[in-house]
N, C-alpha and C positions, 0 to 999 in steps of 0.2 A: 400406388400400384394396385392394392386392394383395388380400390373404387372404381378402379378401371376394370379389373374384371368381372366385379358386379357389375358393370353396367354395359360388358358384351353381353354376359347373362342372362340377366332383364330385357337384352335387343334380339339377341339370336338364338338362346336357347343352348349358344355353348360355353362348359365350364371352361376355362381359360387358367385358371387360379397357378396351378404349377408349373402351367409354360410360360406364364410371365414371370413367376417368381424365378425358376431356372436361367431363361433371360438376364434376368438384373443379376444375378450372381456372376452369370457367366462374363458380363460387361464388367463386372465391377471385379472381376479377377484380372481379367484383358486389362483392364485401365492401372488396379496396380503393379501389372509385371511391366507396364512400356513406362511405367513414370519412374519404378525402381529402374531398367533398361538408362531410362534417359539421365539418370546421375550418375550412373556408370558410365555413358559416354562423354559427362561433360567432366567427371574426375580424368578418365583418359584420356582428355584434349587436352586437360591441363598439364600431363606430364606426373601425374601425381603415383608418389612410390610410398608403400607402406614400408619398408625397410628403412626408411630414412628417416632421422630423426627430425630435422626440419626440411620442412617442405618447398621448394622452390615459389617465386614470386605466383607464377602462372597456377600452379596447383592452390593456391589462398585466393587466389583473384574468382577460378571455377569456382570452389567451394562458396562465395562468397555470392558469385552471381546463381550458385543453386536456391542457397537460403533466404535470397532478396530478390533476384531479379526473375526467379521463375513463378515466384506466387504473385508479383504485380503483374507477372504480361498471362495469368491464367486471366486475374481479375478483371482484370483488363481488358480480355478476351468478352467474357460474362458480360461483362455491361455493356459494351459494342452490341453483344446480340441480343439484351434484353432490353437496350434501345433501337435495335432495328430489325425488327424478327422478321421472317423471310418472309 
C-alpha cells in the first residue's frame, strides 16, 4: 500500500499516503463485520440456542461447515481468481 502511494507521488505530485491508508482500514473493518455478520447467520440457520446444553444436529453440522467449509470455498475463491484474473 506504501508503494503505491509513493508511486502516485513520484507520477502526480499528490500525497495519497492517508487516504489510502484510511482506505484499507476502512475495507478491512467492512470485511471483519460482514464475516463476524456471516457466522451469525449461519449459527441462526442452524437453529442454534446458547441456553441449551446440547446443541441440535443442524446447529453442529453450521458450526461445522463455518470452520471447514468456509475457509476452503474463500481459498477456493482466491485461486479461481489468481488463475483467471479479469
Amino acid at each position: 500500500m506504501a508503494a503505491t502511494a509513493t508511486h502516485v507521488r513520484r507520477q502526480s505530485g499528490l500525497d495519497i499516503t492517508g487516504l489510502s491508508m484510511a482506505s484499507m482500514s476502512f475495507g478491512m473493518k467492512i470485511s471483519s463485520g460482514v464475516g463476524a455478520a456471516a457466522i451469525g447467520w449461519l449459527l441462526v440457520l442452524g437453529n442454534y440456542d446458547a441456553s441449551l446444553e446440547v446443541q441440535p444436529d443442524s446447529a453442529i453440522n453450521m458450526i461445522n461447515l463455518a470452520y471447514m467449509g468456509s475457509p476452503h470455498s474463500v481459498a477456493s475463491g482466491l485461486l479461481h481468481s489468481a488463475q483467471h484474473p479479469p
